[in-house]
N, C-alpha and C positions, 0 to 999 in steps of 0.2 A: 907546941901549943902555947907555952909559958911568952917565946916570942911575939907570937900573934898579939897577946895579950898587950904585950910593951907599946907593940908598936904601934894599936888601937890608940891607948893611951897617949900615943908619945902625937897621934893624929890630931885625938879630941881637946888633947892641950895646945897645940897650936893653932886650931880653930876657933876655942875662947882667947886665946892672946889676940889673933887678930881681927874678932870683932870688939873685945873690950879697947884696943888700943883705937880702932874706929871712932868708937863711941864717945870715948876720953878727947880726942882729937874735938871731935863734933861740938861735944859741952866746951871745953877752951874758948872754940873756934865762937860758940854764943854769946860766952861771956865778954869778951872783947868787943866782939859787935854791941851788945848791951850797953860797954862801959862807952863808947865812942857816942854810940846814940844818947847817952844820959848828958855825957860832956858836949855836945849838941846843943842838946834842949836844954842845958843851964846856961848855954851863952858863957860858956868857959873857953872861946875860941880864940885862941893868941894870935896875934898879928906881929908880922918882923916889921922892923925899922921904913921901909920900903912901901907896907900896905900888903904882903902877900899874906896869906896863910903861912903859918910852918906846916913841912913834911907830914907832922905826924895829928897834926889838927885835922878834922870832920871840913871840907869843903863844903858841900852839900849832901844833902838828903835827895835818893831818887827815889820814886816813889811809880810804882805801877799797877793799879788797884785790878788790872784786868787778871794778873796770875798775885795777886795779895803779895807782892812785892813790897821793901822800902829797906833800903838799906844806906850804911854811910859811904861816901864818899873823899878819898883824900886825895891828897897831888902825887901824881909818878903813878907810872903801869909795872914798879920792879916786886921782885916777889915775894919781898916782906910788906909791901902794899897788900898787894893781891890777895896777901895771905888773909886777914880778915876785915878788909873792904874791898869796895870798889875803887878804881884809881882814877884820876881823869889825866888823860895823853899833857905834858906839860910841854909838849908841840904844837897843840890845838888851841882853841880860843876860850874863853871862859864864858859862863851861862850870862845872856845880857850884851855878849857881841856880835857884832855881823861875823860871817862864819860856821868853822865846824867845831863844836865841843864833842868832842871825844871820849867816852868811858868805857872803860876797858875791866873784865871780870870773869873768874873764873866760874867753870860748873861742873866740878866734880865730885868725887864721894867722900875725900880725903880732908880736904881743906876747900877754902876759897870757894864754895857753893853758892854763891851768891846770884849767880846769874843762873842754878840748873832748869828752870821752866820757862827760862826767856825763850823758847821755841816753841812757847805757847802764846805768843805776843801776835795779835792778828793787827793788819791796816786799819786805822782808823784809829785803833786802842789810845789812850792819851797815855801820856808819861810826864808825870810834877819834878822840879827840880826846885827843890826849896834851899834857898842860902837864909841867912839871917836876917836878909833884908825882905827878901821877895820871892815869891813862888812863881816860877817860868811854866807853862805851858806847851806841850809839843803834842804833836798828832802825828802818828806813826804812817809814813806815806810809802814805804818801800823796804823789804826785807829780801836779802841776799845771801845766800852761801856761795862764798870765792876762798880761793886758793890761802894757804897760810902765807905766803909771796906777795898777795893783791895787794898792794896798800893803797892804791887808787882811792877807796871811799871813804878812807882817812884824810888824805890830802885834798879834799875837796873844797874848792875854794869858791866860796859862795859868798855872796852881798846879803844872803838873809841869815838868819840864824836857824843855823841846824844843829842835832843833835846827834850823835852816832853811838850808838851802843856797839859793843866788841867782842865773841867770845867762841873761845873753842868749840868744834861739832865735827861728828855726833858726839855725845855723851859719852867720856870713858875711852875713847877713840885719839878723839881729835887731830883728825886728816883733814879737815877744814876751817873757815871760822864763817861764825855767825853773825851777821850786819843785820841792825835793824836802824832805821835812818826816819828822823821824826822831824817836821818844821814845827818851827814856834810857831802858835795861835796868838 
């Protein structure tokens, strides 16, 4: 009996470990997002020698008013990126060129949540990409699930400007990814 006891115990404490450790992850993972967005919106964004962002600078804000989305955006898809923002593919073209800009984002329970209701993103829905200078426009015209291999809708080489969102599916799974692919208006 006395074991039962323990072992209850030894259950119920690894079950508050691992939803508090959740939890804790989740708050972090806000605060960061918070501090990027604030460093954003004060126009504290540094530029190298060259005219690029740095690494760890806000590129843009994405904004998708259909699932009350907006998060920040910085350069590279690796995964202290990803960890709490969105990244943009530093293979693809930036917002404002002919071509594909690229964003890449995680949706899971852990970290990198960023993208979990972009599978609620319908055709038509619009998507704002605000840099400091200007806010682009895109119209969501084609949504796809392909293989984690596909990179076809990445490499897409196009004379207008497109936008491509990126992210693993299903949810907590991810044996596939999720493409959502918007023209600029």
């Amino acid at each position: 009996m006395r074991n039962r006891k323990i072992i209850g115990m030894i259950i119920i404490l690894a079950g508050v470990i691992l939803i508090g450790s959740s939890i804790m992850v989740n708050l972090q993972q806000n605060r960061l997002r918070d501090a990027l967005m604030e460093d954003y919106k004060a126009g504290s964004l540094e530029l190298t020698p060259s005219g690029d962002a740095k690494d760890s600078d806000v590129l843009y804000v994405l904004r998708i008013p259909s699932i009350e989305s907006e998060n920040p955006v910085r350069e590279g898809i690796e995964k202290g990126v990803l960890k709490d923002s969105l990244g943009h593919d530093s293979n693809s073209t930036y917002a404002g060129q002919p071509g594909n800009c690229v964003i890449a984002g995680h949706r899971n329970y852990t970290f990198g949540k960023f993208f979990n209701r972009l599978d609620e993103v319908k055709i038509d829905d619009l998507i704002y990409l605000d840099t400091a200078d200007e806010t682009y426009t895109y119209k969501v015209v084609d949504i796809k699930i392909v293989a984690p291999n596909e990179d076809s809708v990445l490499n897409q080489s196009n004379s207008k400007e497109v936008l491509t969102l990126y992210t693993c599916t299903p949810l907590y799974i991810a044996t596939h990814r999720l493409v959502i692919i918007a023209k600029r208006l």
